[in-house]
N, C-alpha and C positions, 0 to 999 in steps of 0.2 A: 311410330306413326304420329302420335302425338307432337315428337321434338322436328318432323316432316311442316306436320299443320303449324307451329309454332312459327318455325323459320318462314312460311310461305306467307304467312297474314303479316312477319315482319317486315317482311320485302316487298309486301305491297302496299304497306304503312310507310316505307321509305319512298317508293314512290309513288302516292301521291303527294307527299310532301314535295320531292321535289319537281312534279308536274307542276302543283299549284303556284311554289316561289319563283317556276322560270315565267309561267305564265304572268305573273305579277311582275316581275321583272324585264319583260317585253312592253308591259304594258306600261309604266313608267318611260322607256329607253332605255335601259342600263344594258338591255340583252335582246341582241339582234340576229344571232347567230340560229341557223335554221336546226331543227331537231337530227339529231346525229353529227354533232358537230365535235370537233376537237374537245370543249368547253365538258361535254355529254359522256366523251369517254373517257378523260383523266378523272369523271367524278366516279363513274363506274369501278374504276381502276383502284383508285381510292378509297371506296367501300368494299373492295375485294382485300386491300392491304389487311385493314380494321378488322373485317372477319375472320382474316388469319393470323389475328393478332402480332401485327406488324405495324404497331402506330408510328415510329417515325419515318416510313416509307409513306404511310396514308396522308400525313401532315405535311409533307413535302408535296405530296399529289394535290393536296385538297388545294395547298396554295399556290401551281402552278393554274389551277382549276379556277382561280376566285380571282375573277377582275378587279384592280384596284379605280374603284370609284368613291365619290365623300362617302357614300354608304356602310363600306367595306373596308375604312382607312382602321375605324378600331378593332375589328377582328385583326388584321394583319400585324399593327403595335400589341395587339395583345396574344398574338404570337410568337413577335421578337421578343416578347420579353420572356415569354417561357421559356423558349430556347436557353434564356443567359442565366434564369434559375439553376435550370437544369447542366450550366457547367456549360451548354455547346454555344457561347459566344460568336464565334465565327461564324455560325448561321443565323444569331440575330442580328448580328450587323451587318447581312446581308441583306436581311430581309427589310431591315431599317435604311440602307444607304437604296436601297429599290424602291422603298414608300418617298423617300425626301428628294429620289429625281422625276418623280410623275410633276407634270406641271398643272395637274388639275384639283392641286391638295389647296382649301384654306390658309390665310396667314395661322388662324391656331390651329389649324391640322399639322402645318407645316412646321410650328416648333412645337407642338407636341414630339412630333417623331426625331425631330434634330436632338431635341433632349433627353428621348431616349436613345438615341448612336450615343450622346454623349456618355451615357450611364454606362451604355455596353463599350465603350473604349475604358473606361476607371474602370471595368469591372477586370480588364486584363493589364490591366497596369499602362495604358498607352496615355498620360498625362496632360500630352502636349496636344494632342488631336483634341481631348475634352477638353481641355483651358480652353482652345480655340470655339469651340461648339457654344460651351456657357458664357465667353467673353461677347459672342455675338447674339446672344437672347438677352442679354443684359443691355446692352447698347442697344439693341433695338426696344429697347423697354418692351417686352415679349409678356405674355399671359402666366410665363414658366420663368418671370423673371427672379421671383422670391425663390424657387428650388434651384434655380442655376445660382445664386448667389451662396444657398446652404452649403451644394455642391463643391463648387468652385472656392470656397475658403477650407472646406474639407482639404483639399490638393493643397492648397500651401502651407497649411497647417501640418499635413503626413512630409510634407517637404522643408516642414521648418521653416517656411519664408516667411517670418512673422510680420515684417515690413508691411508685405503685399495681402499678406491676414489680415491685418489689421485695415488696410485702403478697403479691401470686401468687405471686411466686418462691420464697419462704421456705415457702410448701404444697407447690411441686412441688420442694423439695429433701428433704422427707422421703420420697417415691418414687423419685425419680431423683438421689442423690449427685452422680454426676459435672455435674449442672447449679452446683458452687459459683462453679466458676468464671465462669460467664454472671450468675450474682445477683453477685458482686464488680464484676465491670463496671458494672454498674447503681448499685451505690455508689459507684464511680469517678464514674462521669458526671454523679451529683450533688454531686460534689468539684469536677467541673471548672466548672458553673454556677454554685457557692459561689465558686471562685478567681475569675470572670468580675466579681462583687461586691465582690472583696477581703475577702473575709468568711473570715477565716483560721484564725479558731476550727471552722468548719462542715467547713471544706476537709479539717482534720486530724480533724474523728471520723468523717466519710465516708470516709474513705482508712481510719483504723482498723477501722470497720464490715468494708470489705472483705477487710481480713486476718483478721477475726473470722471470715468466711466461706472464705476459701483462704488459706491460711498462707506458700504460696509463689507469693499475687499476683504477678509482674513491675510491672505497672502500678500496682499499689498502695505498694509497696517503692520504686519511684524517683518519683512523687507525693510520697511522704512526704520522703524524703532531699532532692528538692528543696524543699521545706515547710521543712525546718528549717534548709538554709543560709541561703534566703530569709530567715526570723527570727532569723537571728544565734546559730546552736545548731548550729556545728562536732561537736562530738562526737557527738550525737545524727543527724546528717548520716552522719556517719561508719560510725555503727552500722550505718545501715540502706542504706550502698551495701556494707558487707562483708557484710550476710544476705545481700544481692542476689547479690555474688561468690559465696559459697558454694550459696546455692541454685538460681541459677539461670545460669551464669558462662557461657556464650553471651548471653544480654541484656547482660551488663557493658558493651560497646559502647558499648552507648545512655546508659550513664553515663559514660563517661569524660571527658567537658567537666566535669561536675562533681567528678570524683575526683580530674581534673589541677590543678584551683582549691585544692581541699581539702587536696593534697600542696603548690603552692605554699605555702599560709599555713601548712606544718610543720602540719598536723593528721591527715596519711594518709601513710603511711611505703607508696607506691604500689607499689613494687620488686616487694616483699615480697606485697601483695596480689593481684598480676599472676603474678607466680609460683605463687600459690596456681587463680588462675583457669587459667593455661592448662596448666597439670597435672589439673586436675580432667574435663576433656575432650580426647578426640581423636577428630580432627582438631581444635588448636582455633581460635577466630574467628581471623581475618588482622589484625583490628584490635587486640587482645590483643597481639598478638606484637609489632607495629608498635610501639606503644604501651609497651613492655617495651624494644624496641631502644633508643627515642628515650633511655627513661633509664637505657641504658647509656652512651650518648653524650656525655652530659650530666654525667654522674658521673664522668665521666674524658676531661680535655680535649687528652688527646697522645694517649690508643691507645681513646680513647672510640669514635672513627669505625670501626675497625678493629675493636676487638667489637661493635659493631652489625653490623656487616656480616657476620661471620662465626656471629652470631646469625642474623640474617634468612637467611643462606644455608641453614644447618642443617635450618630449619623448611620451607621452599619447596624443597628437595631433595624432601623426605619427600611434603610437598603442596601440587603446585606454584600461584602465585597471581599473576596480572599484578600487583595490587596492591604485592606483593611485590617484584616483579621493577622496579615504576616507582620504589621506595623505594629499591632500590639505586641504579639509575642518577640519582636526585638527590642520593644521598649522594655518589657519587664522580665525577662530574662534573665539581667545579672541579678536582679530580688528575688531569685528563686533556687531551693536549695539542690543542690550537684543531682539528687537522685531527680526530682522534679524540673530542672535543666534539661537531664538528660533527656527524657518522655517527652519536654515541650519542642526539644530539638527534633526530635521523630514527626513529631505532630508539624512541624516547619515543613520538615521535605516534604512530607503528605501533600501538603499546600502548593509548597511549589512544583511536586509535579502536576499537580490541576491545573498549573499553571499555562506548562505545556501547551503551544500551539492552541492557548487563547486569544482572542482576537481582540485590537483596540477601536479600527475603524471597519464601517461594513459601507457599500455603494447603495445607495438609494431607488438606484437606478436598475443594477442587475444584480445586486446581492453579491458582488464579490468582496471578501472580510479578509481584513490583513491586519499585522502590528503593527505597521508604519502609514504615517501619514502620505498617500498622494493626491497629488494636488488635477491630477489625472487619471481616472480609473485603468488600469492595466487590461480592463475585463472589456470594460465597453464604450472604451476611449469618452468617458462625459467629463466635464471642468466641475470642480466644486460638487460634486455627488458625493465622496467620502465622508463621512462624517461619524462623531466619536458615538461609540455602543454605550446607551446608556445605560441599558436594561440589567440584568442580572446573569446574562451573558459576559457583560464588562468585568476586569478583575479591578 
């Protein structure tokens, strides 16, 4: 009896609701249509689907039911768009290619909805239909012309056309700044196509382009420096792993095969630059440090071993690092007698199996950790989100 009363005060809360919105809606103009009308019974029908819990029968009703007027443009777009959450694309681009031929939509009514068919064609892989959609809200200098420009360098970026990335990219750097560093990558990556040909002139103004763009590239900065050891230009080498140190002295790492070559042949006084790096941050990298012991080591061949050690100790007190901790025990090693060799050899594997599927870089952006450096998150496609674990997480 109750779930009888319940239903019946429902249904007459439905309509007056909807007595009152057609009444206002006559009153306006929007609704001319006498009571019992076409309009009256697909809503009927509609709230019979929804009862019988059959929502997308009812949603397909409601919208053969719902006059497209300016009123009613963003109910309809915010229908299409549900539809292409929900996987059923086909029926948002129907319902979007049906809003963009009414000839009574606003100029922003009219690219709002064009920009959304655009989104619902990328969403099924249809590329060329969306280039077209966001090349003409761009050209028309559109309200939707900053997301049609994010959009549309998204496609040639998944397409590799770096070329035509980069023509978008350099429009959407005068809205959005912080994009320099994703158009730098884009110059990168026509660097690295260029080196793929040996074409070493290209390599070196693409990597230039990109410092023209972010002045403290990483990836453009050690492209270059490797560039010109490649071509026999030591010093020019040199310059550009010490902007690197200074600008950016966590990436250092990733240079120091080439910084230790560059100190062999007397062209980088390394000590000196190391010391510069791991002063400039803290905590700083474990490899920095490492990298620092070796050539105290080396620099003094009676008590060498003995200040590396008490270097390395110093830094991993502070913050501690299996990395660390496996560089001692291969340091002192041979000083220690067979049976206590053997036990610090056990206590090594230990270590190294911790080692196991630790992580070097983690994304900023969505948290996905790897041991390799990229230059592109694999997780959530962002430029320049990787970045080195400093924490005690890092080995």
């Amino acid at each position: 009896m109750q779930e009888l009363l319940f239903l019946a005060l429902f249904m007459t809360a439905i309509g007056i609701g909807w007595f009152l919105g057609r009444r206002e809606a006559i009153k306006v103009g929007f609704m001319v249509k006498p009571h019992g009308s076409a309009i009256d019974r697909q809503y009927f029908i509609g709230l019979n689907y929804l009862l019988n819990e059959q929502p997308d029968e009812a949603i397909e009703t409601f919208i053969r039911a719902l006059e497209v007027n300016p009123e009613t443009v963003e109910t309809h777009i915010a229908i299409g768009r549900l539809f292409c959450q929900r996987g059923d694309v086909e029926r948002a681009i129907k319902v979007h290619q049906n809003l963009l031929a009414r000839p009574n939509l606003t100029r922003e009514q009219g690219d709002r909805v064009q920009y959304e068919l655009a989104r619902d064609y990328l969403a099924v892989g249809m590329h060329h239909r969306a280039q077209r959609l966001l090349d003409e809200l761009i050209d028309s200098k559109s309200s939707m012309c900053v997301d049609a420009l994010v959009d549309l360098v998204k496609i040639y970026e998944r397409e590799r056309e770096w070329t035509e990335a980069i023509e978008v990219g350099r429009k959407l750097l005068r809205e959005r700044p912080e994009f320099a560093s994703t158009l730098a990558h884009y110059h990168c990556e026509l660097a690295s196509d260029a080196r793929k040909r040996s074409d070493w002139q290209q390599v070196r103004r693409h990597l230039e382009d990109a410092l023209q763009v972010d002045r403290v590239h990483v990836r453009a900065m050690l492209g270059l420096a490797e560039l010109e050891a490649e071509q026999g230009n030591p010093r020019t080498a040199v310059s550009w792993l010490t902007q690197l140190a200074d600008k950016n002295p966590d990436f250092f790492p990733q240079a120091l095969p080439l910084a230790k070559q560059a100190a062999d042949n007397g062209h980088l006084n390394l000590p000196a630059l190391l010391d510069r790096v791991i002063g400039a941050r803290q905590p700083p990298m474990i490899d920095s440090v490492l990298a620092r012991a070796d050539a105290l080591r080396t620099a003094n061949s009676e008590a060498g071993t003995t200040e590396a050690s008490r270097y390395v100790v110093q830094h991993i007190r502070q913050w501690p690092s299996l990395k660390g901790l496996l560089y001692l025990i291969d340091l002192h090693q041979g000083a220690v007698e067979s049976r206590g060799r053997e036990n610090l050899m056990i206590l090594r594997g230990i270590i190294e199996a911790l080692q196991v599927g630790a992580y070097q870089f983690r994304c900023e952006s969505c948290g996905f950790a790897g041991r390799k450096l990229h230059w592109q998150c694999p997780t959530c496609h962002g430029w320049s989100t990787m970045k080195p674990i400093k924490d005690r997480e890092a080995i």
